[in-house]
C-alpha positions, 0 to 999 in steps of 0.5 A: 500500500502506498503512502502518500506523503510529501517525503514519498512524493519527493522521491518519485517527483520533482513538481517544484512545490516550493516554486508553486508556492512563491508563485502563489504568494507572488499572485496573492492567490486566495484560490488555486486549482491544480490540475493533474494528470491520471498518474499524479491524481492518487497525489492531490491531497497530499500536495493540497494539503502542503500548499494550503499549510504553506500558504493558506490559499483555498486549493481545488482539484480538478478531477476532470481528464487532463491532456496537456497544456492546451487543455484548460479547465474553464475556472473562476480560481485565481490561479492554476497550477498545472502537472505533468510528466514530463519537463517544460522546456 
């Protein structure tokens, strides 16, 4: 059984929390959505739990299918964080 903590997400994952983080603070978000793909989905709340811990903004995730970048949820949150797999070049 996996356990999904943010030290276990460390070692599978590089998603740059503490960048999001900045960027939320940055933006003065007061709500966030993340939007995941299939893979990182089991991941949500861990990764919700932290960013709300670290910076108090509402976090929704978007439960919806995900297919890249293109692929934007219509939202009213002040910001969305989109994961992937593979890196941003």
């Amino acid at each position: 059984m996996m356990n999904y903590t943010i030290a276990n997400l460390g070692k599978s994952y590089d998603l740059e929390l503490e960048r999001i983080v900045s960027e939320i603070k940055k933006q003065k978000a007061k709500t966030v959505l993340l939007q995941l793909p299939d893979g990182l989905k089991p991941w949500g709340l861990t990764i919700s739990d932290y960013l709300v811990a670290e910076t108090d903004a509402k976090i929704s995730i978007w439960l919806g299918t995900c297919f890249g970048a293109c692929d934007l949820p219509n939202s009213d949150a002040d910001l969305v964080v989109q994961f992937g797999h593979a890196p941003w070049k």
